[in-house]
N, C-alpha and C positions, 0 to 999 in steps of 0.2 A: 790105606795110609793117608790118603790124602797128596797134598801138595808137600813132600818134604821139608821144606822152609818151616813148615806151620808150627812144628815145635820152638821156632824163636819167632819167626815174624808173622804180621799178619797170614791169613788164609787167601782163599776166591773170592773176590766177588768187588767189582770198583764202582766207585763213587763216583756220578759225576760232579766237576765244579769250574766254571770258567774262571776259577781264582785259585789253583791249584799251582803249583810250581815257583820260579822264581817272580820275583818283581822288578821292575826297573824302577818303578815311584818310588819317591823319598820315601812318602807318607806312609805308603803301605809295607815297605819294610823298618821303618821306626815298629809300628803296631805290631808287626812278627817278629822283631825282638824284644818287645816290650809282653808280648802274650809268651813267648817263648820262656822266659825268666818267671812268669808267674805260673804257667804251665809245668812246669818241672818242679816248682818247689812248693805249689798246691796241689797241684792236680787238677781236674776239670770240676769238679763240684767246689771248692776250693775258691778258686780261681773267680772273678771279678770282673766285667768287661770297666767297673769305675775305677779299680786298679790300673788294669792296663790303661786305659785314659791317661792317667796321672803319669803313668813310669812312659809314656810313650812321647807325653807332649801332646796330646793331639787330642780332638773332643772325642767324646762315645758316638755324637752321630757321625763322625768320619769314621769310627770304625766301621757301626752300621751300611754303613755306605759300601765300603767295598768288600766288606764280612757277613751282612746278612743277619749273624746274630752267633751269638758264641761257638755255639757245636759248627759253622759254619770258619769260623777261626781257628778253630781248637784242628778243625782237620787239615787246612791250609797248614799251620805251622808243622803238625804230622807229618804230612806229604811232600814239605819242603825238604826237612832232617831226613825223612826215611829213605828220599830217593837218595839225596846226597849221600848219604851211609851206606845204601845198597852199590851203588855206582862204582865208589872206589871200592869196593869188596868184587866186583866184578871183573875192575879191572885190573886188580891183585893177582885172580883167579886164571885172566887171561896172557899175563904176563909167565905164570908156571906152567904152561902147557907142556912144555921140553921136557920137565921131572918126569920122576916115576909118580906112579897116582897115589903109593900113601906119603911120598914129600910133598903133591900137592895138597892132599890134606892138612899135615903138617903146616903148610902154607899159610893156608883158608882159617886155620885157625889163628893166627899169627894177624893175618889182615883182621878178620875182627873181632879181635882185642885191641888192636891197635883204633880199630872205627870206634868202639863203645869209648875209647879215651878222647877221641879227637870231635866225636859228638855228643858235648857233655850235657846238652840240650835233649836230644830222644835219652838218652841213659836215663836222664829224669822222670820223664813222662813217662817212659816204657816202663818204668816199676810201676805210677799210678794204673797203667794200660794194665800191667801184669796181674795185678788185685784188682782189675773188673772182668777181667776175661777177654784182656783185648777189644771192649768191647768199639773203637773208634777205628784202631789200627787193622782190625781184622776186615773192613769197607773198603781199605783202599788194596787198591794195585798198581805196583811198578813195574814197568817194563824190566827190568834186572834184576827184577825176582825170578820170574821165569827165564831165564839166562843160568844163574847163581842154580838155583834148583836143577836144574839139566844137567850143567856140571859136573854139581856136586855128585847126583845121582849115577853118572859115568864113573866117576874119579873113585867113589865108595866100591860102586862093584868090581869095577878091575885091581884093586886093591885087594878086595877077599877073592877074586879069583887067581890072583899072583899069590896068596896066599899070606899075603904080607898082615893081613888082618884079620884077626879071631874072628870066625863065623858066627860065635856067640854072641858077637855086636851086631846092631841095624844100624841104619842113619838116624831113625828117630833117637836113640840112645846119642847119637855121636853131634847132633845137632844142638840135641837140650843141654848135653855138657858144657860146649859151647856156649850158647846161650847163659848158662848157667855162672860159667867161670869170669864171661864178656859182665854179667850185671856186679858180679862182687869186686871189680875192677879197681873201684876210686876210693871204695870203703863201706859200702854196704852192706858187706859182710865184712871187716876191718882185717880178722886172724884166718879169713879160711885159707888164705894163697902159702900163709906158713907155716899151719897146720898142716897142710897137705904137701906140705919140702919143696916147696915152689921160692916160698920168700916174698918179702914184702911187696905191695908195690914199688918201684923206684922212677920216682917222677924224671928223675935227671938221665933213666936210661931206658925209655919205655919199651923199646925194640927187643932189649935183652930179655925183657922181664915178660914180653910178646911170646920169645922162642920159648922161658922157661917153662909157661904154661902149656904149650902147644905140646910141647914132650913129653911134660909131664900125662896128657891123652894121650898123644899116640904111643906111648911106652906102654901104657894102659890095655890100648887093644889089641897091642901085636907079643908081648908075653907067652901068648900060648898059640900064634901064628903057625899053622902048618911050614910055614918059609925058617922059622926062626931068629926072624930081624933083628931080635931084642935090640942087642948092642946099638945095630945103626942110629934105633929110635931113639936110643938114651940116650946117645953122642951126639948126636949132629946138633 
């Protein structure tokens, strides 16, 4: 199967870059937000380092200077968002430890959806990521990936061992869902959340509209539960 995670985030294998993470320079965080906005709403082929110049304030050769040259930028802003997003999914993750393992699932799903809304910067890029094959995101690694993966990999199997979860599901299924529900979030897909009796996004309640999604999976995989949780999953 690989690294669990791999069905929404990157794979194995890191990158290095002594320009990875945050910044403290003005200048070099002007140009990651400035690549970060044209990164999302081009993509990397798209995308422009004479743009970002422009939206940033700042010349191309200071990009140059502490970016190296596009794909050198393009992974920096990557790896700023992705840790950030990862991070708090982690420590969502480590906050449910008390539950039972399929409300920590319930959880985990609830934290990111909540991350896909509050990182509206990766939500961007991660679609252009998603029609190349990952092909930048899948270089880097974060520490709380392999955290989030362990986890998660715990929390799944003692859940179908409690029986709370149809054995008919894997994590790869329950990951891409996931994943899947996280990218139609802001309007990507505009009608899938109320098609499928979820209901709209609601910007004004996004917690609620967090749980509604999460249930609506986990109602999904425990159905035909040897435990027969149904109710719980659909209630809580």
């Amino acid at each position: 199967m690989g690294r669990a995670w791999n069905a929404f985030s990157p794979g194995a294998g890191a990158v290095s870059s002594e320009r990875s993470g945050r910044y403290s320079d003005g200048s070099r965080q002007r140009i990651l937000d400035a690549a970060e906005r044209e990164f999302a709403t081009k993509g990397y082929a798209g995308s422009r380092i004479n743009g970002i110049a422009a939206s940033s304030g700042l010349s191309v050769r200071m990009i140059y200077h502490y970016f190296n040259d596009k794909s050198g930028l393009y992974e920096a802003v990557a790896r700023h968002n992705f840790s950030e997003m990862l991070s708090s999914i982690r420590d969502s993750q480590m906050e449910t430890r008390a539950l039972a393992p399929v409300d920590r699932l319930r959880a985990f799903i609830e934290a990111n959806i909540l991350a896909f809304r509050e990182h509206g910067g990766y939500l961007g890029y991660s679609r252009w990521e998603l029609a190349s094959g990952w092909s930048v995101l899948n270089a880097i690694t974060i520490d709380a990936d392999d955290d989030i993966t362990s986890l998660l990999r715990s929390d799944f199997a003692e859940a179908v061992r409690d029986g709370d979860i149809d054995p008919a599901f894997d994590l790869e299924f329950f990951v891409t869902t996931v994943a899947t529900m996280g990218l139609c979030y802001d309007g990507m897909l505009p009608r899938t959340h109320s098609r499928l009796g979820i209901g709209p996004v609601e910007e004004s309640n996004p917690r609620e509209h967090a749980a509604r999604v999460a249930n609506f999976i986990v109602r999904g995989m425990t159905e035909r539960a040897p435990s027969g949780r149904t109710d719980k999953a659909s209630s809580a």
